[in-house]
Phi, psi and omega in degrees: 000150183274137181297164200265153151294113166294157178018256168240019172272129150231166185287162173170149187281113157294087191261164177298111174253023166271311168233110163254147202075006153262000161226140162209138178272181166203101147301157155222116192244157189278143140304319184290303162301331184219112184256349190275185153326147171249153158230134161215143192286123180229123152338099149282108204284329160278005182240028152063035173192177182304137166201170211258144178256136190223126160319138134292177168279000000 
């Protein structure tokens, strides 16, 4: 079962924007604090390297 969000921290999907739908995460970001997009560099495991990761809707 899934945890409830406390405050203004939520959850969110990290897609590949190099092959999108061969990698995704699940994060959590303050809303309040970062209101924009998130991007952070993630391991893609089919293309074997590092590659930049994007929030989704």
């Amino acid at each position: 079962m899934a945890k409830k969000a406390k405050g203004n921290r939520i959850q969110v999907i990290l897609d590949c924007t190099e092959k999108p739908g061969s990698s995704r995460y699940v994060t959590t970001k303050n809303r309040r604090t970062t209101t924009g997009r998130i991007e952070l560099r993630k391991y893609n495991a089919s293309l074997r390297k590092h590659t930049v990761h994007k929030e989704t809707k």
